[in-house]
C-alpha positions as CSV (number, residue, x, y, z in Angstrom):
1,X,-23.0,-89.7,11.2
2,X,-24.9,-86.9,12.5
3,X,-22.6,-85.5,15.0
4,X,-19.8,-86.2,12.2
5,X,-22.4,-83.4,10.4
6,X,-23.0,-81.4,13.1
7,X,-19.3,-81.1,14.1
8,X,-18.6,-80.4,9.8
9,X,-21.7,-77.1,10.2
10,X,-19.9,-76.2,13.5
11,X,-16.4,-76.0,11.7
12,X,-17.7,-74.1,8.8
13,X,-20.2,-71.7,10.8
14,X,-17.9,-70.6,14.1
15,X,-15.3,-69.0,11.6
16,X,-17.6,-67.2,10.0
17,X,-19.7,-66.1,13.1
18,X,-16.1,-64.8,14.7
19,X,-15.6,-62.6,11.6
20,X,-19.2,-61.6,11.7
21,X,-18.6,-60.4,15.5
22,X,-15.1,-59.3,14.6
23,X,-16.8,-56.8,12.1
24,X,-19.7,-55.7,14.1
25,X,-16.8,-54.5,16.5
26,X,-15.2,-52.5,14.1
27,X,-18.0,-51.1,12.9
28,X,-19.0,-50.2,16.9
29,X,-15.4,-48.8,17.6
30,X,-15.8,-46.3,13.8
31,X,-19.2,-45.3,15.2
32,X,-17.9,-44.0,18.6
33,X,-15.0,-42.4,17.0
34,X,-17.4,-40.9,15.2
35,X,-19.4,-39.6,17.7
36,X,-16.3,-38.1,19.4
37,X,-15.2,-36.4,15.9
38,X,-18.7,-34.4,15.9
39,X,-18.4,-33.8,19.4
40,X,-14.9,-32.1,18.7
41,X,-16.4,-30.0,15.8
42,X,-18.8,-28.9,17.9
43,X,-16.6,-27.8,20.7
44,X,-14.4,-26.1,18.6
45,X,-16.9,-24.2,16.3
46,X,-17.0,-20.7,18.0
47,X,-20.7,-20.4,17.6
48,X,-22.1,-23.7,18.6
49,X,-19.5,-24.8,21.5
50,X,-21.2,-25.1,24.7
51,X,-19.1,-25.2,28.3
52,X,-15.2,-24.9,27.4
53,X,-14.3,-25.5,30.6
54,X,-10.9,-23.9,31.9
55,X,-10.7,-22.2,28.3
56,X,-14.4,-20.4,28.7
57,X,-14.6,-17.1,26.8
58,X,-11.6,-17.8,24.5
59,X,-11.3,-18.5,20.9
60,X,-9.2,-21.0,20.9
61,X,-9.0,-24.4,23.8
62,X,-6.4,-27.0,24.6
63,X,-7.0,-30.3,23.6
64,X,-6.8,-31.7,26.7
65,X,-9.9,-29.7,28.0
66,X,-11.9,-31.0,25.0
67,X,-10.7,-34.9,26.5
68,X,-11.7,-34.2,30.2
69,X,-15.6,-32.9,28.7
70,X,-15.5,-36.4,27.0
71,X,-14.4,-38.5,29.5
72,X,-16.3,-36.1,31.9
73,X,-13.3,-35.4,34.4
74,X,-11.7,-33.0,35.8
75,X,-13.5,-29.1,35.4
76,X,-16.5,-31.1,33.7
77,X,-17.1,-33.9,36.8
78,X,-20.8,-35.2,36.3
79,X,-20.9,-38.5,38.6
80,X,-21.4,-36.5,41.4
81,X,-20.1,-33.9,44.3
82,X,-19.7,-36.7,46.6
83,X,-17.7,-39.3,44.6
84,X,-14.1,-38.9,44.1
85,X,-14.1,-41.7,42.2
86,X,-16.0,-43.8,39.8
87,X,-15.9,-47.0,37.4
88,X,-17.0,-47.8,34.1
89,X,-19.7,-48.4,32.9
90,X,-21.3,-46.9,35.9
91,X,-24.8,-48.0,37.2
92,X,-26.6,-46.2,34.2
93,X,-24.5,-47.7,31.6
94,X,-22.5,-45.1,30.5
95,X,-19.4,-45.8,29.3
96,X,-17.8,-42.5,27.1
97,X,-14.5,-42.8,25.1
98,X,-14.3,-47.0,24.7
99,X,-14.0,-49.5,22.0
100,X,-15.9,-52.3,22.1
101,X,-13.1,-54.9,21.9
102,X,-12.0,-53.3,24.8
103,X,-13.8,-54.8,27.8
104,X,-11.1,-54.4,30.8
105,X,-13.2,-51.6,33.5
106,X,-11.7,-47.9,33.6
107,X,-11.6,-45.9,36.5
108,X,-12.1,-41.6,36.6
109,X,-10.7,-39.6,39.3
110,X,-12.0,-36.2,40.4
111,X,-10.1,-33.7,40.4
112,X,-7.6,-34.4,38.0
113,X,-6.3,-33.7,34.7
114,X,-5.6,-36.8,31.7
115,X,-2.7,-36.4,31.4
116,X,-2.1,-36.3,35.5
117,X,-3.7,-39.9,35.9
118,X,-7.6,-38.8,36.0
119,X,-8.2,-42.0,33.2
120,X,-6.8,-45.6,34.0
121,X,-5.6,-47.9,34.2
122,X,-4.3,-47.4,31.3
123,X,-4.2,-51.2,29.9
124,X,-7.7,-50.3,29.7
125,X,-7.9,-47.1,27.8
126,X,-9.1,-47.4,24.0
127,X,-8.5,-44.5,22.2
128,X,-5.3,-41.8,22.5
129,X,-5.9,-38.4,21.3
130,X,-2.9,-36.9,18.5
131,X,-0.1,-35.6,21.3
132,X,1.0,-33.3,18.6
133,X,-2.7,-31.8,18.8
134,X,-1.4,-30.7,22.5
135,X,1.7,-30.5,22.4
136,X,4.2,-29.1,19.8
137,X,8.0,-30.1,19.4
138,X,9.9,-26.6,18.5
139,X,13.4,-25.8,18.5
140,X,14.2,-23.3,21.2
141,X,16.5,-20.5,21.5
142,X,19.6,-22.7,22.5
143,X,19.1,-25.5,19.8
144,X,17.4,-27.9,22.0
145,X,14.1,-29.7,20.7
146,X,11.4,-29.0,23.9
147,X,7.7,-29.4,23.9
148,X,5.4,-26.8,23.9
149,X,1.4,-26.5,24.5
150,X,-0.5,-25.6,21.8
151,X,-3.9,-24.3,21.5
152,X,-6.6,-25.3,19.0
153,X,-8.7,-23.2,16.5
154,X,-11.3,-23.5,14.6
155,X,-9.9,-23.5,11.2
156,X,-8.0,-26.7,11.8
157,X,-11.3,-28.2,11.6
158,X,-10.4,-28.5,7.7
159,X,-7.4,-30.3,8.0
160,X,-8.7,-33.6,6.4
161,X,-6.0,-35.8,6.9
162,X,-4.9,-34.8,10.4
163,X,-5.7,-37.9,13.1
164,X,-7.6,-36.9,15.8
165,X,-7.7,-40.2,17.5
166,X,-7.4,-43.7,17.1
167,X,-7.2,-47.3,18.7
168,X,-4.1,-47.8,21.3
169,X,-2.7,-50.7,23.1
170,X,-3.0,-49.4,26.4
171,X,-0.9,-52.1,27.8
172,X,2.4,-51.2,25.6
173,X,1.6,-47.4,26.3
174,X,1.9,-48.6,30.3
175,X,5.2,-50.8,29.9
176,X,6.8,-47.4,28.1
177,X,6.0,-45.5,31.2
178,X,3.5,-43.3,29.1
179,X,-0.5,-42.8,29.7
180,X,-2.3,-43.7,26.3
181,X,-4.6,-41.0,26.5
182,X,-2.4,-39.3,23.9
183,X,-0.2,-40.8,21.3
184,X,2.3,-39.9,18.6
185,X,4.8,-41.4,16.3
186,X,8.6,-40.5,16.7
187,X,9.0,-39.5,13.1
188,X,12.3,-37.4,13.5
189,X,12.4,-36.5,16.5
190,X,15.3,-35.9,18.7
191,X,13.7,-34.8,21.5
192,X,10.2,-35.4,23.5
193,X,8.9,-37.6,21.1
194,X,12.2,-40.1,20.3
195,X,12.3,-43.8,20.0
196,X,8.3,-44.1,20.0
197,X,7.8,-43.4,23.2
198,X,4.3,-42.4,22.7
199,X,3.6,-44.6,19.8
200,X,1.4,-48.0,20.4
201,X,-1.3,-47.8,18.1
202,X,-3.9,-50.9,18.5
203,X,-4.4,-52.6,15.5
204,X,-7.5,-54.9,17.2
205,X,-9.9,-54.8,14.2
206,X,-8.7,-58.0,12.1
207,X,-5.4,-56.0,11.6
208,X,-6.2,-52.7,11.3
209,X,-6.7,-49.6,13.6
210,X,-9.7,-47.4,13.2
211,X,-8.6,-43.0,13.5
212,X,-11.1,-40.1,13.5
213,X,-9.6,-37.0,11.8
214,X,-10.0,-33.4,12.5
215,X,-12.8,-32.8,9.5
216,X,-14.8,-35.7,10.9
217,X,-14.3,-38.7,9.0
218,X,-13.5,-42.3,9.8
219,X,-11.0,-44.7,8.7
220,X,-9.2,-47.7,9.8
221,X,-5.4,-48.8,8.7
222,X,-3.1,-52.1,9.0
223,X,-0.2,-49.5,9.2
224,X,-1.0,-46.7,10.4
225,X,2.1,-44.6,10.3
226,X,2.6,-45.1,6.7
227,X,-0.5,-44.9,5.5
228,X,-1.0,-42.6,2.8
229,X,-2.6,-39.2,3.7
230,X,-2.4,-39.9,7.7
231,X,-0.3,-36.6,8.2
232,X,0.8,-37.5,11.7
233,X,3.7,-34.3,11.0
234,X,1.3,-31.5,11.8
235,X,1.5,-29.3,14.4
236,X,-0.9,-26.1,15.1
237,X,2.3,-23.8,15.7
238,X,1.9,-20.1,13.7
């Protein structure tokens, strides 16, 4: 009789201590989305920014250079001049840019770029940063659609319902051929962005997938290309 009880508390208590971790998690993953929101708004506020990198003395930065300062790669290397690379978390613990459901190790490699394969592998990358942030489709002079870099500013910082960042699924990204370190739906594109070749949000949070937007704020979504007010269509092009 009693283990008949104890097996009865064990049924009714695991479920609920599952969800209990389950939303601790996705509590975690919205408070280091967070954290990488204010860090953005700092680096892009012209009077508070610190070390731009690459894009030093201008007004405006690429996206990209505000990922390598997170991930600390590339111009901003801080695990030391005689490592070329390192794995995370390191001795001291640190562990930037990672959800917490996300326990596979990542490597950095000096002297490179994200988007050249300085983060992987990239089953075990977290969170992707908006592509269209970093890179524009436009229409060029002959018809074609083409990609072009763009440049943030600090105005965009107002753009509520832009996605900064969210959860990915690093794996799909790698069976697509892409690096999750950015990602973007197709919507109508005929060109760079087509057949959701950079789209694999990670929807790891009992359904949902947590985003940062550019103003700062936190949200998570069971479908996060329809959600209402997730304006994936912007682009910073003049």
């Amino acid at each position: 009789m009693v283990i008949g009880i104890i097996a009865a508390l064990l049924g009714i208590l695991l479920p609920a201590m599952s969800g209990a971790i389950a939303s601790a998690r996705g509590f975690r993953c919205q408070m280091s989305l967070r954290s990488v929101a204010f860090d953005f708004s700092v680096f892009a506020d012209d009077t508070l920014h610190g070390d731009r990198g690459d894009d030093e003395g201008r007004s405006t930065f690429r996206l990209e250079t505000f990922q390598e300062s997170q991930y600390g790669v590339d111009e901003f290397w801080r695990w030391g001049d005689d490592v070329a690379e390192i794995d995370l978390p390191d001795a001291m613990g640190n562990n930037p840019m990672r959800c917490p459901s996300v326990a596979a190790p990542i490597t950095l490699r000096r002297n490179l770029a994200c988007s050249s394969g300085a983060v992987g592998p990239p089953q075990s990358v977290s969170y992707g940063f908006n592509l269209r942030l970093d890179r524009a489709e436009i229409i060029d002079d002959r018809g074609r659609p083409r990609a072009r870099q763009v440049r943030i500013r600090p105005h965009m910082l107002e753009f509520a319902t832009v996605p900064l960042l969210m959860d990915v699924d690093g794996q799909q990204a790698f069976e697509r051929g892409s690096r999750p370190v950015y990602i973007a739906p197709s919507l109508d594109s005929q060109g760079p962005f087509a057949d959701d070749r950079y789209w694999y949000p990670a929807q790891r949070h009992r359904g949902q997938a947590n985003a940062a937007f550019l103003d700062g704020h936190v949200a998570g979504s069971g479908d996060p290309l329809n959600e209402e007010g997730w304006q994936w269509s912007y682009q910073p092009i003049r």
